[in-house]
Biopython code that builds the backbone (N, CA, C, O; Angstrom):
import numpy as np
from Bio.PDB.StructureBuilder import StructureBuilder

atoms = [
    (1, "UNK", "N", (-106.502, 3.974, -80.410)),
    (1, "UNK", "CA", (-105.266, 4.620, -80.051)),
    (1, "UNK", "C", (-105.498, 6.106, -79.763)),
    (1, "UNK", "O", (-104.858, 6.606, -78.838)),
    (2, "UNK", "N", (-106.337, 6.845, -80.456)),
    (2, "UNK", "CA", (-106.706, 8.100, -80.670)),
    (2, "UNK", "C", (-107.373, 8.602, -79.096)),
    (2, "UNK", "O", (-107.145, 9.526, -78.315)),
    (3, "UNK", "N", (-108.479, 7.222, -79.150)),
    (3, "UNK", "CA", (-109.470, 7.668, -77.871)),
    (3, "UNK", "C", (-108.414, 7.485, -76.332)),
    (3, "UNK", "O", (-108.678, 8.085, -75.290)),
    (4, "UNK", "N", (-107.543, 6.794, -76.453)),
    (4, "UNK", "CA", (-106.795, 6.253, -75.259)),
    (4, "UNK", "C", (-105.208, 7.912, -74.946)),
    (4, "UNK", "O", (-104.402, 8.135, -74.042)),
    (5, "UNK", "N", (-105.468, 8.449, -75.971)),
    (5, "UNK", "CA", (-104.132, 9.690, -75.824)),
    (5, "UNK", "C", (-105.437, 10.532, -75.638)),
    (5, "UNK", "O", (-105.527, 10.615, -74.413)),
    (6, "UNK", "N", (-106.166, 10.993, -76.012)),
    (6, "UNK", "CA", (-107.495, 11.773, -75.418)),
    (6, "UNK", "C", (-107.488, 11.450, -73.897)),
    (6, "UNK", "O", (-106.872, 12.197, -73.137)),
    (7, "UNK", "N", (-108.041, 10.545, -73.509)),
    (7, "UNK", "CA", (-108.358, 10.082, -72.194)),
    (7, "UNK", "C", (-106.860, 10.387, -71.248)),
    (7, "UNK", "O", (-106.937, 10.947, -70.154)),
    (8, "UNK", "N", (-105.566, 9.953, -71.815)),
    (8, "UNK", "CA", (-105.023, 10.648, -71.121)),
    (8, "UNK", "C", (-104.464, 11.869, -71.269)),
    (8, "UNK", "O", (-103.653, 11.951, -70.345)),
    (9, "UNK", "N", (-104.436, 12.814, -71.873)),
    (9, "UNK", "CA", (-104.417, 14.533, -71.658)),
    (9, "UNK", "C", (-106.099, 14.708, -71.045)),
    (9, "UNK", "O", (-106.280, 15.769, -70.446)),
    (10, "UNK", "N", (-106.712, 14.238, -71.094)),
    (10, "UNK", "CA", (-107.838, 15.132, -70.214)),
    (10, "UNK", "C", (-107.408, 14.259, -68.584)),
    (10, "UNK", "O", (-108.003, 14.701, -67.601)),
    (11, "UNK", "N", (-106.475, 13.153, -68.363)),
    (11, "UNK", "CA", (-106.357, 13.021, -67.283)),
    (11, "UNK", "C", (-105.337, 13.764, -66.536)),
    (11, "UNK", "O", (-105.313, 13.948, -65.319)),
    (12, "UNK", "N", (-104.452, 14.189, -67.464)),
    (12, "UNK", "CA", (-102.993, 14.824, -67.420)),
    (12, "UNK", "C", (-103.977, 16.649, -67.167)),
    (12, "UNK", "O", (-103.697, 17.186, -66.096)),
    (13, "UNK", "N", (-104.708, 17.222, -67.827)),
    (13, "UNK", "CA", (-105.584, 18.607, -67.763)),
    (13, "UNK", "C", (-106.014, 18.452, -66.361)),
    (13, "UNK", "O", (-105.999, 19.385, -65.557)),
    (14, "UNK", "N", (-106.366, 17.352, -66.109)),
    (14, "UNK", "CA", (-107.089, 17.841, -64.789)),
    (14, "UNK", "C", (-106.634, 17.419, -63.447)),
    (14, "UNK", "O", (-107.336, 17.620, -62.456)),
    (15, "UNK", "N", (-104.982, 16.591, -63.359)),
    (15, "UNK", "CA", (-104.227, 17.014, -62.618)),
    (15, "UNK", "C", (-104.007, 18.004, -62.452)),
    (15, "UNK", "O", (-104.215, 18.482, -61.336)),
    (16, "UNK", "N", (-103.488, 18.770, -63.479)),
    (16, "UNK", "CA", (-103.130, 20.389, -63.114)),
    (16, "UNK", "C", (-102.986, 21.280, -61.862)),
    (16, "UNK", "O", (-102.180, 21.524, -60.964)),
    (17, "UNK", "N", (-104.499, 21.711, -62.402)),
    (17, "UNK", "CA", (-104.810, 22.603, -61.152)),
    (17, "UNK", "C", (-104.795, 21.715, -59.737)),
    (17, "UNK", "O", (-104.785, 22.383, -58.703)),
    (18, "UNK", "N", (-104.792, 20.596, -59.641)),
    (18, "UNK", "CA", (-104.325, 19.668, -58.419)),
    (18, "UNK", "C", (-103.445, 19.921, -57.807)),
    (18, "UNK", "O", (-103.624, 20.309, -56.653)),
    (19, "UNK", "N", (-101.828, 19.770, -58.469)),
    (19, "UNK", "CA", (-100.505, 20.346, -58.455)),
    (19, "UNK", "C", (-100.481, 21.792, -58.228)),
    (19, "UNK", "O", (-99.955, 22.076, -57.152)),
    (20, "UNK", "N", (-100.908, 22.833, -58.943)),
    (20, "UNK", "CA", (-100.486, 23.945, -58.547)),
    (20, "UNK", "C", (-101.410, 24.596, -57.148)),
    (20, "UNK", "O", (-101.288, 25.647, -56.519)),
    (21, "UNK", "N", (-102.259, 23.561, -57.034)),
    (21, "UNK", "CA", (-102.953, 24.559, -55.356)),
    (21, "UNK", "C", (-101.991, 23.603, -54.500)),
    (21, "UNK", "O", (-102.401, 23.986, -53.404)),
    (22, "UNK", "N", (-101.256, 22.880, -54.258)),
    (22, "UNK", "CA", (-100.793, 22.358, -53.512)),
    (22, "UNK", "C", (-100.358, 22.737, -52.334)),
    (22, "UNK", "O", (-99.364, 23.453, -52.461)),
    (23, "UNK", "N", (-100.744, 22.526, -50.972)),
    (23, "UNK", "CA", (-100.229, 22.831, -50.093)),
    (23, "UNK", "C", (-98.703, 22.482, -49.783)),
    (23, "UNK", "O", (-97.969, 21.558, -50.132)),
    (24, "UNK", "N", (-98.538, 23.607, -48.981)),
    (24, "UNK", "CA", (-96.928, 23.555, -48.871)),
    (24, "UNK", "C", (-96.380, 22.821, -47.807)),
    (24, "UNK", "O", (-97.146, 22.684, -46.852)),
    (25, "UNK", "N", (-95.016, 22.196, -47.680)),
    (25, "UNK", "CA", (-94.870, 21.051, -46.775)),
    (25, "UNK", "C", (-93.818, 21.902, -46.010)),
    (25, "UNK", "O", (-92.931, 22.599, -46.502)),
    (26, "UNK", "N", (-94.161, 21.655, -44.463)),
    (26, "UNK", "CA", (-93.449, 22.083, -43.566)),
    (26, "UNK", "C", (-91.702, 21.651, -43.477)),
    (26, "UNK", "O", (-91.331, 20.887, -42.585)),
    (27, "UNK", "N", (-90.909, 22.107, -44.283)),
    (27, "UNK", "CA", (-89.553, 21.519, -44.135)),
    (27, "UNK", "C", (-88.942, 20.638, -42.653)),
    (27, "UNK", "O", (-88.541, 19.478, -42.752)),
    (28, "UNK", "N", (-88.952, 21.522, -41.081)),
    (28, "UNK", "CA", (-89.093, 21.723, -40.204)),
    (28, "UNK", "C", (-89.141, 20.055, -39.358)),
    (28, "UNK", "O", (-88.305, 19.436, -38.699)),
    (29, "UNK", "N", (-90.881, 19.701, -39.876)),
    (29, "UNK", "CA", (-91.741, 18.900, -39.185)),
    (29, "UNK", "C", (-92.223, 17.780, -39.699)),
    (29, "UNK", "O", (-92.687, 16.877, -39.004)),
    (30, "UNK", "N", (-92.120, 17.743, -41.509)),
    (30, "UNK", "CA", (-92.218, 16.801, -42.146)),
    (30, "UNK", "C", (-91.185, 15.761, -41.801)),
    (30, "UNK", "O", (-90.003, 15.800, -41.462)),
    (31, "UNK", "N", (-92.197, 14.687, -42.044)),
    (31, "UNK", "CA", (-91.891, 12.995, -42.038)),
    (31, "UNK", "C", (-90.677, 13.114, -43.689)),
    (31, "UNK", "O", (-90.562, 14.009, -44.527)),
    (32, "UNK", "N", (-89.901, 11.608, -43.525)),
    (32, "UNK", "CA", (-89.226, 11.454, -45.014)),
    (32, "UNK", "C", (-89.933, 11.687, -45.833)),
    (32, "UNK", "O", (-89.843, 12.465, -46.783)),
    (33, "UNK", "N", (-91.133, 10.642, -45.341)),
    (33, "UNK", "CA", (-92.361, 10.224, -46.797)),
    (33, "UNK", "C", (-93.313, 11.273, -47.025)),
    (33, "UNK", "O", (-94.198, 11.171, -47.875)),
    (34, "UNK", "N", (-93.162, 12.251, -46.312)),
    (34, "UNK", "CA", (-94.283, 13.681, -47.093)),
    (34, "UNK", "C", (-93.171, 14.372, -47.489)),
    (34, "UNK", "O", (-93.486, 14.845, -48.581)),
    (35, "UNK", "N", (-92.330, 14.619, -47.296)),
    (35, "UNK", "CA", (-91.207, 15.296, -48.475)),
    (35, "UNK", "C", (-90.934, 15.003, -49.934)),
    (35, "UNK", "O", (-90.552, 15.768, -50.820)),
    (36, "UNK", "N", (-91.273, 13.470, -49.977)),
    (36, "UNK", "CA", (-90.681, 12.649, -51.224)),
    (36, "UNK", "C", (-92.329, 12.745, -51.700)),
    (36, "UNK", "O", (-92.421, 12.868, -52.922)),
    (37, "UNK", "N", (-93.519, 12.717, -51.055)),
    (37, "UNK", "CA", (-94.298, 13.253, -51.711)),
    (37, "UNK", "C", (-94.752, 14.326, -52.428)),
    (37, "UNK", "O", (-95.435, 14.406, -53.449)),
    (38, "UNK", "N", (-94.139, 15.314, -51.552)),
    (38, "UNK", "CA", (-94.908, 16.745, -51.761)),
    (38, "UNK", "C", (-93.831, 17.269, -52.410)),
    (38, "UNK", "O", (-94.160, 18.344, -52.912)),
    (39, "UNK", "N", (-92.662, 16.988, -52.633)),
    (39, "UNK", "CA", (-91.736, 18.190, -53.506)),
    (39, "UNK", "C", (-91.388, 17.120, -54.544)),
    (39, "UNK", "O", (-91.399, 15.903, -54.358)),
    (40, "UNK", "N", (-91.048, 17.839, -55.774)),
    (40, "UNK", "CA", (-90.453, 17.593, -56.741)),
    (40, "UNK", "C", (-89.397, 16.789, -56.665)),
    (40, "UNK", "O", (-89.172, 16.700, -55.458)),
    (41, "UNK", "N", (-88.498, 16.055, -57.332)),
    (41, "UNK", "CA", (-87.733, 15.606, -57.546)),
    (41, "UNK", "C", (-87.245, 15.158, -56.149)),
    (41, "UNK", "O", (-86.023, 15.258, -56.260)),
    (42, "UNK", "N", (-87.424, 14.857, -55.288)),
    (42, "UNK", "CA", (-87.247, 14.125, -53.763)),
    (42, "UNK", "C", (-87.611, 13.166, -53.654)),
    (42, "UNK", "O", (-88.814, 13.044, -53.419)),
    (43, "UNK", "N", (-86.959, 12.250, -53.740)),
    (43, "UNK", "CA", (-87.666, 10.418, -53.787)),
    (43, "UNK", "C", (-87.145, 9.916, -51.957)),
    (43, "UNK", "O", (-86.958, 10.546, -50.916)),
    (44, "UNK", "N", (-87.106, 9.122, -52.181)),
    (44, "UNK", "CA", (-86.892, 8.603, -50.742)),
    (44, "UNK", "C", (-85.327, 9.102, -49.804)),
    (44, "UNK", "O", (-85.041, 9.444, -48.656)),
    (45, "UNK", "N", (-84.756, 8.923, -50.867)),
    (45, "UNK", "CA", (-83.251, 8.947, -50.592)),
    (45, "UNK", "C", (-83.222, 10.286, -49.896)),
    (45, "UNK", "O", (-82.822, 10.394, -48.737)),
    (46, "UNK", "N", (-83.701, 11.431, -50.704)),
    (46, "UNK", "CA", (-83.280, 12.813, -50.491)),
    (46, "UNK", "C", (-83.936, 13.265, -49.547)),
    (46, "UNK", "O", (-83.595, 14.083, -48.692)),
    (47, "UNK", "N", (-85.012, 12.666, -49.709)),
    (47, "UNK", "CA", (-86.105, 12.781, -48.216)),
    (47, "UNK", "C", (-85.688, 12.507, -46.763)),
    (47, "UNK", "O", (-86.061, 13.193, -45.812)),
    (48, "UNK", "N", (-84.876, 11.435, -46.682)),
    (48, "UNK", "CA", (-83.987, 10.595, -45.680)),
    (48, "UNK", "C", (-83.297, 11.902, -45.904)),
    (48, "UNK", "O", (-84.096, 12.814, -45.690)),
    (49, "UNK", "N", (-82.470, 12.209, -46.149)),
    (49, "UNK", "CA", (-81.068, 13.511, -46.413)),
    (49, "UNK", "C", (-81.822, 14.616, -45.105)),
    (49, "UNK", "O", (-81.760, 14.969, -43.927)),
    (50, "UNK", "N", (-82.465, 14.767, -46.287)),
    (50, "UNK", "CA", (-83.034, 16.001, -45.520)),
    (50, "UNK", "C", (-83.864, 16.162, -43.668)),
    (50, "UNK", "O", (-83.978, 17.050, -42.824)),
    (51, "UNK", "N", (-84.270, 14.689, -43.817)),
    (51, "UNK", "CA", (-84.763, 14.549, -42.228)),
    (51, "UNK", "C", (-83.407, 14.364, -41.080)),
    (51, "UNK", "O", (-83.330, 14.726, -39.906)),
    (52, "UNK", "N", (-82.305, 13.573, -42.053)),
    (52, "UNK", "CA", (-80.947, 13.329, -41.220)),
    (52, "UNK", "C", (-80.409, 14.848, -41.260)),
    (52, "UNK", "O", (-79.697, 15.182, -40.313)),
    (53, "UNK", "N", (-80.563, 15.392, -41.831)),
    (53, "UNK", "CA", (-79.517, 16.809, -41.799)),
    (53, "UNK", "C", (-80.125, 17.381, -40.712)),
    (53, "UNK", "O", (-79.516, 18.014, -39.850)),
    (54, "UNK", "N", (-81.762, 17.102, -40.730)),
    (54, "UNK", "CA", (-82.260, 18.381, -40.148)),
    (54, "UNK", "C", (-82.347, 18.038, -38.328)),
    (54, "UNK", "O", (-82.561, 18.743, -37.342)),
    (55, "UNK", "N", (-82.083, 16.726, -38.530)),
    (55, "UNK", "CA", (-81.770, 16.017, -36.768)),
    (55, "UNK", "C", (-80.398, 16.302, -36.613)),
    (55, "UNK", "O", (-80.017, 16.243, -35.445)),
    (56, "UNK", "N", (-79.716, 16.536, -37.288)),
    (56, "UNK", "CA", (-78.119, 16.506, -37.086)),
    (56, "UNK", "C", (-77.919, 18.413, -36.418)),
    (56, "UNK", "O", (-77.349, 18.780, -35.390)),
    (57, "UNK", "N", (-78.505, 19.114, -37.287)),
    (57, "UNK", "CA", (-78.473, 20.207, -37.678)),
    (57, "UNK", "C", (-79.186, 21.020, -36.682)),
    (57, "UNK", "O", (-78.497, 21.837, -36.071)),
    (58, "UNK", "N", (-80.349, 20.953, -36.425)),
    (58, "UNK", "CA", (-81.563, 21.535, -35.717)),
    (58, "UNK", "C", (-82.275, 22.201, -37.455)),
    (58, "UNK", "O", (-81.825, 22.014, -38.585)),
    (59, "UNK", "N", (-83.514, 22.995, -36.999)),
    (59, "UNK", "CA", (-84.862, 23.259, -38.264)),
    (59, "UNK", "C", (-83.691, 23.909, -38.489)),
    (59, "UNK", "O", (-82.598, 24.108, -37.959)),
    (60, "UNK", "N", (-84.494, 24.243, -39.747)),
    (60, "UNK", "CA", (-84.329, 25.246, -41.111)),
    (60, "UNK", "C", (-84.383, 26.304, -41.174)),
    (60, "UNK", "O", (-85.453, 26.498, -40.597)),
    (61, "UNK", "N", (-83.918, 27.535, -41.541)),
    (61, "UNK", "CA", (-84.055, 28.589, -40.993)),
    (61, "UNK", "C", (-84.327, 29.402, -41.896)),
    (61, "UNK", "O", (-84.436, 30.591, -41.596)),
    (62, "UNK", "N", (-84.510, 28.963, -43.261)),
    (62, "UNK", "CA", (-84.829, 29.335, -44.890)),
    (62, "UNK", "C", (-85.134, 28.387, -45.629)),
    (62, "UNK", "O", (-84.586, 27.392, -45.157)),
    (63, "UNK", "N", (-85.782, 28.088, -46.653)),
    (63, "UNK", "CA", (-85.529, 26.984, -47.436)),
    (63, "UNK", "C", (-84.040, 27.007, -48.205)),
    (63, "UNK", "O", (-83.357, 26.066, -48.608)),
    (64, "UNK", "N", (-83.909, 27.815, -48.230)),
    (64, "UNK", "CA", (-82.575, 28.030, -49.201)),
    (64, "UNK", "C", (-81.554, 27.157, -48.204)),
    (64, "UNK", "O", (-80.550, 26.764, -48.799)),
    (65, "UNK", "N", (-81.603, 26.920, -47.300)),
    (65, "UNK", "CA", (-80.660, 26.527, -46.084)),
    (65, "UNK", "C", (-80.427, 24.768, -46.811)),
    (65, "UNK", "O", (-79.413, 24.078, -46.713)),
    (66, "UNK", "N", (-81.601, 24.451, -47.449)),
    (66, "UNK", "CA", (-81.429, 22.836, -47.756)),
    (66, "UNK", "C", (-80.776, 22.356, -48.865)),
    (66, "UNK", "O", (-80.775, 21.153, -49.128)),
    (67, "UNK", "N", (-80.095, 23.364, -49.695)),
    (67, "UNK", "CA", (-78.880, 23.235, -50.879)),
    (67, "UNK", "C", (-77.465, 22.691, -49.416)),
    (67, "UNK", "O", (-76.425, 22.046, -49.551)),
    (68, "UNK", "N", (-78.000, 23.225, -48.354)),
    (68, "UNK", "CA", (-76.336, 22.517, -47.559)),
    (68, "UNK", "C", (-76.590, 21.048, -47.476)),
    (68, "UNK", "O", (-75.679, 20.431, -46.923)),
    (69, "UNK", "N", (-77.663, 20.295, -47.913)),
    (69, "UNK", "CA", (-78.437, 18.692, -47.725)),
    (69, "UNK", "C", (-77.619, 18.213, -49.141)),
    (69, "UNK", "O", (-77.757, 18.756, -50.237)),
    (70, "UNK", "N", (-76.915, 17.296, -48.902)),
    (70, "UNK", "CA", (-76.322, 16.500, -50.043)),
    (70, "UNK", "C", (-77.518, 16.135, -51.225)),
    (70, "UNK", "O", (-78.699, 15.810, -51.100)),
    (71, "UNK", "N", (-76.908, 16.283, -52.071)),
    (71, "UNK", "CA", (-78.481, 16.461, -53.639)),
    (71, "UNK", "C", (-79.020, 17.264, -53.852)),
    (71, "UNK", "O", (-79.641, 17.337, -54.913)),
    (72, "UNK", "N", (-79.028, 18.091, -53.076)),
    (72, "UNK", "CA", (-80.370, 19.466, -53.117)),
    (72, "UNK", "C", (-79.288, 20.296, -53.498)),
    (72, "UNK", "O", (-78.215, 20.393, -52.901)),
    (73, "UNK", "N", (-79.735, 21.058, -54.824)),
    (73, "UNK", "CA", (-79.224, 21.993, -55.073)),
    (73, "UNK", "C", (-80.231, 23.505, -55.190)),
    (73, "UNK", "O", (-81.242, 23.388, -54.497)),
    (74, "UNK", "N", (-80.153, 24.667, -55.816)),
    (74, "UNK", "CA", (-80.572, 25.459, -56.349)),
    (74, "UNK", "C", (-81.741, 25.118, -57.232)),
    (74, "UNK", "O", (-82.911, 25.290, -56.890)),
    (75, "UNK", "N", (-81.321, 24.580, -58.496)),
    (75, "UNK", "CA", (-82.382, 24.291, -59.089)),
    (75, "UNK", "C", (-83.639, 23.147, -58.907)),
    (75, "UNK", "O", (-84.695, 23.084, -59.536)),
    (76, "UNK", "N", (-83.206, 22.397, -57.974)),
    (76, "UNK", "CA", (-84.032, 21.692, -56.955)),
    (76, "UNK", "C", (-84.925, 22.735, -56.425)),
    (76, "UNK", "O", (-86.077, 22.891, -56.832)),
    (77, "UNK", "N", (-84.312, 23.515, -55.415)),
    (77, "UNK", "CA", (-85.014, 24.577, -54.748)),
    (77, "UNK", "C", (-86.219, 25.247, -55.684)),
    (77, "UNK", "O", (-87.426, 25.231, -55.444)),
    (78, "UNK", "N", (-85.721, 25.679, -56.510)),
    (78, "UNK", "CA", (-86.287, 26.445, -57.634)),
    (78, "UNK", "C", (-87.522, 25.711, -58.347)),
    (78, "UNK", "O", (-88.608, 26.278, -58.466)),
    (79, "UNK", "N", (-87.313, 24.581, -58.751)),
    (79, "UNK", "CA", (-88.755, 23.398, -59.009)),
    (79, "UNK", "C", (-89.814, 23.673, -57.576)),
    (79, "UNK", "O", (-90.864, 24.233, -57.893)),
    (80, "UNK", "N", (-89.689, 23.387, -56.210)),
    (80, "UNK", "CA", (-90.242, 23.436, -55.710)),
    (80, "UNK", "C", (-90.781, 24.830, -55.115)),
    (80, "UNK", "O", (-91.859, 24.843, -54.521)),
    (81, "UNK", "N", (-90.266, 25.630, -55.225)),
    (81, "UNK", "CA", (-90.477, 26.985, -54.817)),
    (81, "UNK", "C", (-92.265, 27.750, -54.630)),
    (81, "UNK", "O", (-92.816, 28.241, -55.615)),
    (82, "UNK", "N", (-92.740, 27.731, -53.673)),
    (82, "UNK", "CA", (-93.835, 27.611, -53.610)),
    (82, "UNK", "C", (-94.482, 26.478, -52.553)),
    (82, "UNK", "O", (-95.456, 26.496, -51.800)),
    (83, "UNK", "N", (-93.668, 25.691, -52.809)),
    (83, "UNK", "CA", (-94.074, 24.253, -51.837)),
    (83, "UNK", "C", (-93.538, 23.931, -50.777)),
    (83, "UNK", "O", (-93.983, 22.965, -50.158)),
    (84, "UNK", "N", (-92.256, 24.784, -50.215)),
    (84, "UNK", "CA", (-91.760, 24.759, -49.224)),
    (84, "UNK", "C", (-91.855, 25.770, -48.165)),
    (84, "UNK", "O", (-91.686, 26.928, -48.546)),
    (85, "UNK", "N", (-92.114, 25.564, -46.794)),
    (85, "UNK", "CA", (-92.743, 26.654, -45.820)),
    (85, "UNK", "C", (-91.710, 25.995, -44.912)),
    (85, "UNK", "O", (-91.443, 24.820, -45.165)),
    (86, "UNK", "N", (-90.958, 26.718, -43.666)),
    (86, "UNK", "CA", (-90.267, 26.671, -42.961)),
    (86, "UNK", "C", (-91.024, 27.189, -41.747)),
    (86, "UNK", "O", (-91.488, 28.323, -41.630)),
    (87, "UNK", "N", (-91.101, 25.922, -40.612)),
    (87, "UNK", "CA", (-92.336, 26.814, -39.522)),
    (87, "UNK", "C", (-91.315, 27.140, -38.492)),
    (87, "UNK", "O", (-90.198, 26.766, -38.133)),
    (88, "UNK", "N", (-92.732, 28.500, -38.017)),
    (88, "UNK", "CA", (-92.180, 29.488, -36.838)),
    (88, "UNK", "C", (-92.045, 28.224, -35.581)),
    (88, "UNK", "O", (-91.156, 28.465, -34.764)),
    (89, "UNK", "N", (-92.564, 27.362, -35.431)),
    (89, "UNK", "CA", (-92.980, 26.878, -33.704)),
    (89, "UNK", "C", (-92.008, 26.507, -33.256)),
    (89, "UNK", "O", (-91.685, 26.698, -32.083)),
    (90, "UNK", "N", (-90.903, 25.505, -34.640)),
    (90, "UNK", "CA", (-89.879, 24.452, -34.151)),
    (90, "UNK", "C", (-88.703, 25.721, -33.652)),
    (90, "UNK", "O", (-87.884, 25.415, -32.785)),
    (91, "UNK", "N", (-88.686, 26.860, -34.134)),
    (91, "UNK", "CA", (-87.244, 27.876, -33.505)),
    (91, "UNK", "C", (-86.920, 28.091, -32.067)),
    (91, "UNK", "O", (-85.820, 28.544, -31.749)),
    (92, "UNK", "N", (-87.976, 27.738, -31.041)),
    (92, "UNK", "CA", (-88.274, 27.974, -29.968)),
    (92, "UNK", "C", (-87.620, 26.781, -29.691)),
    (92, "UNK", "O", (-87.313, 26.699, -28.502)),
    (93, "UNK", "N", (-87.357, 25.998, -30.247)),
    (93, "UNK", "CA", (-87.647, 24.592, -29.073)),
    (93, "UNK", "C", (-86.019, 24.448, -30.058)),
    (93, "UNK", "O", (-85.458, 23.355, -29.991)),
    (94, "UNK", "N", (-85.453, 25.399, -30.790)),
    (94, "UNK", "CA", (-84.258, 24.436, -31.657)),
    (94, "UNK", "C", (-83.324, 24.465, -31.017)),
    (94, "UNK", "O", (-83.129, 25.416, -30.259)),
    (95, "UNK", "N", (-82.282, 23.229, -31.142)),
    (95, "UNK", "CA", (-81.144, 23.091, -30.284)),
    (95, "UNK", "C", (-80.009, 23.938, -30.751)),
    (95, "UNK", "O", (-79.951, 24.404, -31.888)),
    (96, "UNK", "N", (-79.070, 24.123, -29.784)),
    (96, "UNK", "CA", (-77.985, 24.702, -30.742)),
    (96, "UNK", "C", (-77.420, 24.282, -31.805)),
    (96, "UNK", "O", (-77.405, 23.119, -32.206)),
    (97, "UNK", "N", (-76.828, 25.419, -32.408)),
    (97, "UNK", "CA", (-76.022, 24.583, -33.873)),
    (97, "UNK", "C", (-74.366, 24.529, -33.798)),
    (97, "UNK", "O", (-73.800, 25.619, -33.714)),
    (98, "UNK", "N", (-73.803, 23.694, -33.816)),
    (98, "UNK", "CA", (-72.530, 23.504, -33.693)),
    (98, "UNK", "C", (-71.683, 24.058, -35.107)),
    (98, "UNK", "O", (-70.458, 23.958, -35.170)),
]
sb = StructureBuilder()
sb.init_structure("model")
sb.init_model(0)
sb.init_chain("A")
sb.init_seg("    ")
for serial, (resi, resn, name, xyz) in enumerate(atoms, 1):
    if name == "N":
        sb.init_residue(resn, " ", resi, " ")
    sb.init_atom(name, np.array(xyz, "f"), 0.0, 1.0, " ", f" {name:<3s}", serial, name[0])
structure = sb.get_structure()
């Protein structure tokens, strides 16, 4: 029992530093399924949210912009903070916003 909670905190230790170099996911350009990967608390559902808002909507223009995405709040934001990048390329090409 002893050796098996060992084995996992040294598996849980060396995730770690895995998680915190994490590259950051393009809000913008990301697919559902690299959202619900790469951020926190985003499972499929919110992932879908956020790709429908952002077709409805045109890109992102902050991250902070994705508390207007049904589920996403602040402290959502705030877990991921660090992991979210909003790219320059898609502004050029964004449609208007109604």
């Amino acid at each position: 029992m002893i050796r098996l909670f060992l084995r996992s905190l040294v598996a849980c230790i060396c995730l770690i530093p895995w998680l915190a170099f994490a590259d950051p996911v393009d809000i913008n350009s990301a697919s559902a399924e690299q959202l619900s990967e790469s951020l926190q608390g985003v499972g499929p559902a919110k992932a879908a949210a956020i790709v429908a808002y952002r077709e409805q909507h045109g890109p992102f223009r902050s991250p902070q912009e994705l508390t207007n995405v049904k589920g996403i709040g602040d402290s959502l934001l705030e877990k991921n903070q660090g992991l979210i990048k909003v790219g320059q390329a898609e502004h050029a090409a964004a449609p208007q916003r109604r």
